[in-house]
N, C-alpha and C positions, 0 to 999 in steps of 0.2 A: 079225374085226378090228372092224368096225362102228364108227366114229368113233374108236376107241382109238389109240395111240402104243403102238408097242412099240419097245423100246430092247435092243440086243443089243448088247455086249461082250467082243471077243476079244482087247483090246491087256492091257499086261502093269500095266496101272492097277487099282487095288480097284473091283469092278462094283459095289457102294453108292455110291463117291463118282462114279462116274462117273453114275449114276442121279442123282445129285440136282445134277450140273452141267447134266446134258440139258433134266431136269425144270423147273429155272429159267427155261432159255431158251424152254421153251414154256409159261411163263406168260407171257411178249414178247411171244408168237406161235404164231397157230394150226396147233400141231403134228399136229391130230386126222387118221388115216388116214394116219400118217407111219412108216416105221420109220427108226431111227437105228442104223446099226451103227457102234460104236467103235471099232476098233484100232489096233494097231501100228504105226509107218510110219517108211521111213527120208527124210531131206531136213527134219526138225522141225515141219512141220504140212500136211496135206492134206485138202482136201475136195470132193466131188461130190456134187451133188442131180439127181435124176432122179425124170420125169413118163411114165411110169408106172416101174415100176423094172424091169430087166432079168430077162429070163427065167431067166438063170442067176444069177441075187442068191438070198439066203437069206430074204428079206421074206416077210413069212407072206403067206397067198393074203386077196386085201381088201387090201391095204395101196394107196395111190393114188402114193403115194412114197415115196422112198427118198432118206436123207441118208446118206453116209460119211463119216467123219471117223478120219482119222490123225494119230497123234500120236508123235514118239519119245521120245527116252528121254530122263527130268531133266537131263543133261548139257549139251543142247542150249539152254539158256534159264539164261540170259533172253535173248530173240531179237528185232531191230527187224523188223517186218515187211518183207519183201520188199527193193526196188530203191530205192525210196525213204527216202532219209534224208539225213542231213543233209551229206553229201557232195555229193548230189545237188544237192540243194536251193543249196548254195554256189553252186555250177557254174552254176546258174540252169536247170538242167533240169527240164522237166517230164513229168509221165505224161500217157499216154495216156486220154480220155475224162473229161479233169475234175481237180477238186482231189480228193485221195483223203487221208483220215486217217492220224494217224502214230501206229502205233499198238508197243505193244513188251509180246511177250508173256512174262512174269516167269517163269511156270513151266507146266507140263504142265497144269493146270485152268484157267489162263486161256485156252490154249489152246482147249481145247475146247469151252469156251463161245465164245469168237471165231468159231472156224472152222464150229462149230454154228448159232450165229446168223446167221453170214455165208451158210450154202444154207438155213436157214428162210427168208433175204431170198428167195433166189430162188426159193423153193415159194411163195411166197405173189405176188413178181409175176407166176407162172407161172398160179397159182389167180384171180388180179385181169386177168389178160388186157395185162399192160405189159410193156414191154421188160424184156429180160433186163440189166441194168446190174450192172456189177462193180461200181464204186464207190458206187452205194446200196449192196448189199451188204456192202461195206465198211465205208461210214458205219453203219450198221444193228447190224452187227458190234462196233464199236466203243463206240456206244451201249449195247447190250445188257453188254458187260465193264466198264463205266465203272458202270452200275448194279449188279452182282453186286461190283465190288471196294467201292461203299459198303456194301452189305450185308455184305460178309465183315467189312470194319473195323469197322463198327457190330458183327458181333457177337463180335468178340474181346475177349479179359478185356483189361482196363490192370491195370497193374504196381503 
């Protein structure tokens, strides 16, 4: 492995595009000695990061972590992330540990960039020695899809 990212997918998304969603997000962030496995998942997006990665994960031998990321099927999106919304927000309630982003993910690749960005957050406060904080991850997360949707609209044709 020796400093490399290996990226592994099993969900039912094209393993090119899902390569070059990953690949974005660890230009954000140093992916190096990560493996990212993609798949399938039911409930519309999931993710765990793990310091060193589980003896029975599929990470090649070297690898220092491990991101998983789930994602299901096109049908499920566009999705407002989580508890938070604007129901919520009416109500006057708040989350736990902070302000947290409002973020709404369109379809299956924003997804994966989000939910990928969101445990690179926490490999890297894990590697920086800082609290483990869901809503920097969050914010991080949100950041990181707020740059890749300029890039996409930047590079699509006009009409």
């Amino acid at each position: 492995m020796a400093g490399r990212m290996t990226i592994r997918n099993t969900s039912k998304y094209p393993s090119d595009e899902v390569r070059e969603l990953v690949r974005f997000v660890a230009k954000q962030i140093d992916l190096r000695e990560t493996c990212v496995n993609v798949k399938s998942t039911s409930g519309v997006r999931r993710g765990r990061a793990y310091w060193p990665p589980p003896a029975m994960s599929n990470a090649p031998r070297g690898a220092r972590h491990l991101i998983v990321v789930g994602v299901d099927t096109p049908d499920c999106f566009p999705y407002e992330q989580g508890y938070w919304n604007a129901t919520a927000r009416d109500k006057g309630e708040a989350r736990r540990g902070g302000r947290w982003p409002e973020v709404t993910l369109n379809d299956w690749r924003e997804a994966i960039v989000f939910v990928t960005a969101h445990e690179a957050a926490h490999i890297e406060q894990y590697r920086e020695g800082l609290p483990i904080s869901e809503v920097r991850a969050e914010w991080f997360g949100a950041k990181v899809l707020g740059r890749w949707r300029n890039e996409v609209i930047k590079a699509m044709p006009t009409a």
